[in-house]
N, C-alpha and C positions, 0 to 999 in steps of 0.2 A: 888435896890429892897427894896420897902416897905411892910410890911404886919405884922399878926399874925400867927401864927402858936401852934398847939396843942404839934407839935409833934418838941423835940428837934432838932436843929440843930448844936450846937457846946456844944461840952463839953471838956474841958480841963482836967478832972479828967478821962474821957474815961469809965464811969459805966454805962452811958446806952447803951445797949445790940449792936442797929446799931453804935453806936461809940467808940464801942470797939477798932477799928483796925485803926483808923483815927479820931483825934478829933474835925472836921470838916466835914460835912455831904458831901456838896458838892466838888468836885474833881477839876481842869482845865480841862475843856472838858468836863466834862460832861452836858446833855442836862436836864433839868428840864420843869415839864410842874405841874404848879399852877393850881387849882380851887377853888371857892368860894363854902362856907361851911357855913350854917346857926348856931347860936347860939347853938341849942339842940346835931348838929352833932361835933361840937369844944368839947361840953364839955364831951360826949362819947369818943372820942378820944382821949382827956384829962385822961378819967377814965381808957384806956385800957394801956395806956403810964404809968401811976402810976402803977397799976396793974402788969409792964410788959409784956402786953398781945398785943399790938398791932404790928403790922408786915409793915414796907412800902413795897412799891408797889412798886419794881428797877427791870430792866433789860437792860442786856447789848446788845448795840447796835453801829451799826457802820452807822456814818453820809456818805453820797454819797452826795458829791457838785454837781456830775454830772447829778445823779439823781432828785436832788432837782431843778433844773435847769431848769431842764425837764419839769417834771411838781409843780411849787412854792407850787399851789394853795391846791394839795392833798396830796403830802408828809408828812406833819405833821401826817397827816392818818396814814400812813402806821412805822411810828414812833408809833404810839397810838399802834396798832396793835401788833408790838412784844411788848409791855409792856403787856397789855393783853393776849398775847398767853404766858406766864409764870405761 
């Protein structure tokens, strides 16, 4: 995984707010979904993270192989979906 990010992902000191409880963002298992972000929206991000005012977007959800199976092509959908209905 290559990329930039606004918003912290590991901190070993454990002070900001999502990394309180884990000083690595990401889990085993769990599922992440990336989007590209223009310059003006990085640096707002940026501003609300200093701030400590920005909040991510997580919600818990449970993978189905069988489902996914089912149907490949829409399921990420329905993943997008509970993160949204939070």
């Amino acid at each position: 995984m290559f990329g930039v990010t606004p918003v912290p992902i590991y901190d070993p000191t454990q002070q900001v707010k999502h990394l309180s409880d884990f000083m690595v963002l990401f889990r085993p298992g769990d599922i992440v979904k990336f989007r590209p972000i223009d310059r003006a929206e990085y640096d707002d991000i940026l501003a609300a993270v200093e701030r400590d005012d920005y909040a991510l977007l997580t919600a818990p959800v449970e993978f189905s192989l069988d489902a996914f199976e089912l149907d490949p092509a829409h399921y990420p959908a329905t993943m997008l979906e509970a993160l949204h209905a939070h």
